[in-house]
C-alpha positions in Angstrom: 9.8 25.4 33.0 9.9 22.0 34.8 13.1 21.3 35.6 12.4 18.6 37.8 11.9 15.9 34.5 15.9 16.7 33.7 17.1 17.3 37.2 17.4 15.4 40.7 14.6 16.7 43.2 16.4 19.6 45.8 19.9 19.2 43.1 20.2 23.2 44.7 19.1 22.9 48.0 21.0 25.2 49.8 22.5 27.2 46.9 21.3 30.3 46.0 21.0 31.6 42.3 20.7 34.9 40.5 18.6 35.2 37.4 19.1 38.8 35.4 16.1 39.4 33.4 14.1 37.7 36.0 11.2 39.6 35.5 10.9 38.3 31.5 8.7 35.7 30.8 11.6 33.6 29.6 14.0 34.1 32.7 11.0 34.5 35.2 10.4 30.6 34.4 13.9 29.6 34.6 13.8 31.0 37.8 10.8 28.8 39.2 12.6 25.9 37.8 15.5 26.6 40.1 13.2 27.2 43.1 11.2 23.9 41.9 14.7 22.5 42.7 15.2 23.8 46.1 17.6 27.0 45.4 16.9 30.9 47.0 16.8 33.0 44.0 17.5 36.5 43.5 15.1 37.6 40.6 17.5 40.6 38.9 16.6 43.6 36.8 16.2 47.2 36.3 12.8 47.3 36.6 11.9 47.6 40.4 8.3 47.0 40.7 8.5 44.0 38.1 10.9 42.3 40.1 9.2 42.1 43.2 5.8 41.4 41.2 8.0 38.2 39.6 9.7 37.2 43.0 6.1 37.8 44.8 4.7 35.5 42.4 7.6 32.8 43.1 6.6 33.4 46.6 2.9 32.5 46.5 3.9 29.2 44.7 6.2 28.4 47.6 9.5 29.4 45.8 12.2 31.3 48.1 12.1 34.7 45.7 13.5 38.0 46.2 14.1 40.9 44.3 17.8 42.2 43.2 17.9 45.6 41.2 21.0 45.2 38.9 22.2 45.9 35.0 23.6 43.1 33.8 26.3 45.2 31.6 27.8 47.0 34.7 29.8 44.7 37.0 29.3 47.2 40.4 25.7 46.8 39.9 25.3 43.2 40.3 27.9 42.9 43.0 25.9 45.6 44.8 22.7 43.6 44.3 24.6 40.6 45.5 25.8 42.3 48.5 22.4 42.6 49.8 21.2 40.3 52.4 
């Protein structure tokens, strides 16, 4: 998804941003368009070995990608996952 046509270059430099589902074909490209526009993003899901196929992927591409093992429906698990350094 090219964000960049809608979007100022580096608009989330410095930010960070957490994508559930990250590891979907839908979310995973929402979550290069955010790395496309400068944020860290933590690719989330149940799935762990997807994730950190997605977020390697992001990676290669020269995207700052990491995995974050979370369910979207239970609050302690996403705080957990963004707990993690």
């Amino acid at each position: 998804m090219d964000l960049s046509r809608c979007f100022a270059p580096g608009l989330f430099a410095g930010k960070c941003v957490f994508v559930t589902g990250g590891a979907g074909t839908i979310n995973r490209g929402i979550a290069r368009g955010f790395a496309a526009l400068g944020a860290a993003v933590a690719v989330g899901g149940r799935a762990p070995q997807r994730l950190e196929a997605a977020a390697a992927e992001g990676r290669a591409t020269g995207g700052r990608e990491l995995p974050a093992v979370a369910h979207a429906p239970e609050r302690a698990s996403l705080q957990n996952a963004a707990a993690r350094p």
